[in-house]
N, C-alpha and C positions, 0 to 999 in steps of 0.2 A: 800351679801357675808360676812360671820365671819371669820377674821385674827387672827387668834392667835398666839403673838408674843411669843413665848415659851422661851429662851435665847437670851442674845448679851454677846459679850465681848468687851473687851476695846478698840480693832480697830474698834470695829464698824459694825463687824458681825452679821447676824443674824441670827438665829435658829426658823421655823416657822411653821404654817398650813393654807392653803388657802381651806375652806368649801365650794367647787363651787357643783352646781346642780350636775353633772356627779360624783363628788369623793373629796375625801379631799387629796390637793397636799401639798407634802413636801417642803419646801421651805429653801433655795436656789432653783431653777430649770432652768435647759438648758429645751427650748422647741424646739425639731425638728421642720424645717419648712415643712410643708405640702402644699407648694405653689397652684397647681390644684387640694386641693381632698388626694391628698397620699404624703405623702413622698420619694421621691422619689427612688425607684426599691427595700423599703423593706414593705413587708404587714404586716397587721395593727396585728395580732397575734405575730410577730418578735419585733414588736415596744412595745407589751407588755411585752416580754418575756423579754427583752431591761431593763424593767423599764420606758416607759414613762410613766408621768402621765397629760401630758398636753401638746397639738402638737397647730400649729398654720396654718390656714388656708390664703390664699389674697384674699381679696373681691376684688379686680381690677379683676384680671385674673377669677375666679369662678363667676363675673358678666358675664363677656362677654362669658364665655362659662364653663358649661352649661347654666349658665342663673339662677339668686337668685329665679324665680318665681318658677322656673320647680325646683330648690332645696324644697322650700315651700311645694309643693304640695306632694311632697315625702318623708314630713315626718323632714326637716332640715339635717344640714349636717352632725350632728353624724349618723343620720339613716342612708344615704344618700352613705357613706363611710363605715361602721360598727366601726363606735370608740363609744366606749360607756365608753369611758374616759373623762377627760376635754379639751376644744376648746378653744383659742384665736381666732379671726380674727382681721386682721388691716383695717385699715381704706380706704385702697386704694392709702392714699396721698403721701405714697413713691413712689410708680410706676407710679404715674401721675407725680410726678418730674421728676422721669426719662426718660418721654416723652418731652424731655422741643421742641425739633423740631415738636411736634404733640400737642401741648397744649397752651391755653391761659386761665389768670387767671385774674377773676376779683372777686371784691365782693362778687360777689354773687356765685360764685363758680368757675370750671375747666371745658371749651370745650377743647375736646380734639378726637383724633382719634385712632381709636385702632389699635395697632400694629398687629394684625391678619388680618384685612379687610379693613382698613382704614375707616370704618365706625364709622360717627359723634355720638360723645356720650357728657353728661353735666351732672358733679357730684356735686353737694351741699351737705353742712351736715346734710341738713335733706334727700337726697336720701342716702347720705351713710351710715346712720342709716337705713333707711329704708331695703336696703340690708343683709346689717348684722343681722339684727332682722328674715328677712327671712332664713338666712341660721343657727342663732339660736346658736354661741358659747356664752359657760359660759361668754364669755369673748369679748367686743366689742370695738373698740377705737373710741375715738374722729379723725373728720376729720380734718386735719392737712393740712400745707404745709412746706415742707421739704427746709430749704435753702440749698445750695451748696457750696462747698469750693474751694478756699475763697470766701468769703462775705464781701464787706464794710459794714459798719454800718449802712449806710444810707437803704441799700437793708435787713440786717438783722430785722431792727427795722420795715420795712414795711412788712416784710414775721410776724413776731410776732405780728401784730395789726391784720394781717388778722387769723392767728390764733387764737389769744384770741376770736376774732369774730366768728369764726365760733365753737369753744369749745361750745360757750356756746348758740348758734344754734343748736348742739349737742345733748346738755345735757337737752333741752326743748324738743323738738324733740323725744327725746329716750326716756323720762321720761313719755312723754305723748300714746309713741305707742307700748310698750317694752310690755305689755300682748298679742302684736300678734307673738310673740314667740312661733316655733311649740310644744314644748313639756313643755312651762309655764304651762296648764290646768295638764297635766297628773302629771307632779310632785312638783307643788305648789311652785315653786323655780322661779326665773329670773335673767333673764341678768344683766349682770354688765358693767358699762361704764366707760373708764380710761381714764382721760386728758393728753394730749402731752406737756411736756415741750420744747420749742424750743429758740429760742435767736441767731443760730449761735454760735461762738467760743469770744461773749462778756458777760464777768461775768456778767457786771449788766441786761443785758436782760434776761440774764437767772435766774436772782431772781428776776426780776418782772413778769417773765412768771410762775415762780412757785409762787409766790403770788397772784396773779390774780385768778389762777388756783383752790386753797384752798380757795379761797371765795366762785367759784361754789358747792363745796362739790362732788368733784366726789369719786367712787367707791376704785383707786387706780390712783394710776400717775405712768407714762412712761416719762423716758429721752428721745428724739426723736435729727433728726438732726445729728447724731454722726456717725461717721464710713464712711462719705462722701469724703473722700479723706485727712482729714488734720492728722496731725503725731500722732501717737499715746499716748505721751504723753498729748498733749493738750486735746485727749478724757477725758484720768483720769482727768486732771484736771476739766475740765467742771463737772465732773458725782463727783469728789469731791466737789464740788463749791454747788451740787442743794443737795446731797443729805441729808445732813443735814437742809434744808427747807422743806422737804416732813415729812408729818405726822408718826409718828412712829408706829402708829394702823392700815395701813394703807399698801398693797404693794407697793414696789418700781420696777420697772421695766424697764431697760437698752436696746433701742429697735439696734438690728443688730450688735450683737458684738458675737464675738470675735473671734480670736484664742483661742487655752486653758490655756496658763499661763494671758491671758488677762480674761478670763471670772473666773478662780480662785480667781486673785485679784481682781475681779469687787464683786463676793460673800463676799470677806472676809472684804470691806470696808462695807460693807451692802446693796449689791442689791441682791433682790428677786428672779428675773425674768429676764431672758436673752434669746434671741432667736439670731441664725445667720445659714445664707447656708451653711456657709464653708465647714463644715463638708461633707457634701451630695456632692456637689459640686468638692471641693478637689478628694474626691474618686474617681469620676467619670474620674479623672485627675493622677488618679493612687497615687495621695499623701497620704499618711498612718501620722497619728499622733499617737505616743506611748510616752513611758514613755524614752526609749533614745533620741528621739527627733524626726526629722520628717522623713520620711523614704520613697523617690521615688521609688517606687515599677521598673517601668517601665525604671530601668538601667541595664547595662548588670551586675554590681557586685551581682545582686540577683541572677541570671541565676541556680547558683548551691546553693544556701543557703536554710540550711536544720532546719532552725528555723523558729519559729513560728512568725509570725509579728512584736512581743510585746512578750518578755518572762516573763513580768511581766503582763499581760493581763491574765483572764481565761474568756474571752468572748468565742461564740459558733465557733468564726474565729479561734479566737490564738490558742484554745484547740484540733482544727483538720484540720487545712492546713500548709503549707509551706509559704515561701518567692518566692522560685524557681515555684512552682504552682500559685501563684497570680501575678505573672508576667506573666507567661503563659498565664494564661487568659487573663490579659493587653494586650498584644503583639499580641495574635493572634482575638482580639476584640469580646472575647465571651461577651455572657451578664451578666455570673455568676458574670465579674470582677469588676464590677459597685457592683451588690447584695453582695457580701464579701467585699469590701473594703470598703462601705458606714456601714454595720451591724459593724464594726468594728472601725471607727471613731463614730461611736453612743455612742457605747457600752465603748468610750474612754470618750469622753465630759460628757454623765451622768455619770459615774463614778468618773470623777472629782468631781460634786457638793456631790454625795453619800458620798465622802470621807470628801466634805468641811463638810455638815450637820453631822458625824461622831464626825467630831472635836468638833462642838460645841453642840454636846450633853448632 
């Protein structure tokens, strides 16, 4: 992958271009999550018409069903899905945290049971390489393990040894198997592999995990870790603390954040790369994010309101629905009301970074 750092300014912004296989992405970037395959209730033509230019797949879930093999065989998961844009996938080791009642961790990896079947499964970082090479995004993570908040010290320092170890499990791994990538032959290009910074919410782990991390030489580094329950300023600080350790040739990448004044300010200190559900999520929950703030669709003050979402939006929502009709749909639990209210927090979050990368042109 070629980064090219185009601008910064003096807080520390940056202005950029990531040259992945699929496309060259502008950088700042919100990446929708694509948890199973889609994002969820908008299709993949909406999502260009949007603006994405880089969605994010989970290899935990898309392992267990359909299964990375049967993705393989059909070609990888841009074919798989019809994105012929760029792909992230993670690693898996967030949602195998989030199994902490279905999971044991040793060395050598994660047994764990799947919250579909309860059927026994065992990830290592060279299986979770292995998976993500089958399913084939531009873009692959290091396997990880996620600490939880709070953390003592004692438990944060042992989740970062087992990381550092398996990073670089990883990084051997993936360097050695990454031409079985489905579409490496046809377009002469490969995968890229990005190490996890983790530490918990103590500074100095978190600059020995991003030292560590730059001896490997990976591809781009991700903050990981973050957004796990503790206050939101101690995030900035941490994501302040590493990011001035990370390579400046190199992306940065903020993994599970944010709201949208939190993902602004994460672009404008100089992160790259940010992905979070909320957006998707929220909608689904009737929450609208706009430029007056945030806006419960699903109250009766909407009932009769004959404005547009967001009157400073000209998204494909703002520019031809109501407030009083996207409640309607809320209320009486059509499915349009998920499809409009998600196309519409999309079209708010990338827009944010359009504006940030604007600024620093």
């Amino acid at each position: 992958m070629k980064f090219n750092l185009q601008k910064t300014n003096a807080a520390g912004g940056r202005r950029g271009e990531m040259d992945l296989a699929h496309r060259v992405v502008q950088t700042p970037v919100f990446m929708p999550v694509g948890t199973a395959g889609t994002v969820k209730a908008v299709p993949q033509n909406i999502l260009e018409v949007l603006g994405a230019e880089l969605i994010l797949g989970n290899t935990y879930h898309l392992y267990l069903r359909p299964g990375h093999e049967l993705i393989r065989r059909l070609g990888g998961l841009h074919k798989f899905i019809s994105w012929p844009q760029a792909m992230l996938t993670d690693s898996g080791g967030y949602q195998v945290f989030s199994l902490s009642s279905l999971r044991k961790v040793t060395d050598e990896g994660v047994a764990f049971r799947s919250h579909l079947d309860g059927s026994a499964h065992f990830f290592t970082p060279e299986h979770s390489m292995d998976v993500q090479i089958a399913l084939g995004a531009d873009i692959a993570m290091a396997f990880d393990e996620c600490t939880e908040y709070p953390a003592d010290r004692a438990r944060a320092g042992e989740s970062l040894r087992l990381t550092l170890a398996w990073a670089e499990r990883s990084l051997k791994h993936f360097r050695a198997s990454q031409h079985r990538t489905p579409w490496a032959e046809a377009l002469g290009r490969r995968q890229n592999l990005f190490g996890i910074v983790q530490g918990g919410m103590y500074k100095d782990l978190r600059r020995e995990s991003a030292e560590r991390l730059l001896e490997m030489d990976f591809d781009g580094y991700a903050i990981g870790g973050l957004s796990v329950g503790e206050p939101r300023e101690m995030t900035a600080e941490m994501i302040a603390e590493v990011l001035p350790l990370l390579p400046k040739d190199k992306p940065r990448y903020v993994m599970g954040v944010g709201y949208p004044d939190e993902i602004e300010m994460y672009a404008k200190m100089g992160v790259d790369m940010m992905d979070c559900v909320l957006p998707t999520r929220a909608a689904r929950h009737g929450l609208l994010f706009t430029s007056e703030g945030r806006v419960n669709i699903k109250t009766k003050q909407y009932a009769e309101d004959q404005n547009p979402p967001d009157p400073n939006c000209q998204c494909m929502v703002c520019r031809r629905y109501t407030r009083a009709y996207l409640r309607h749909l809320f209320q009486t639990g059509e499915a349009l009301s998920g499809i409009l209210n998600t196309i519409h927090n999309l079209a708010y979050y990338l827009g944010i970074m359009e504006r940030v990368r604007g600024e620093l042109a």
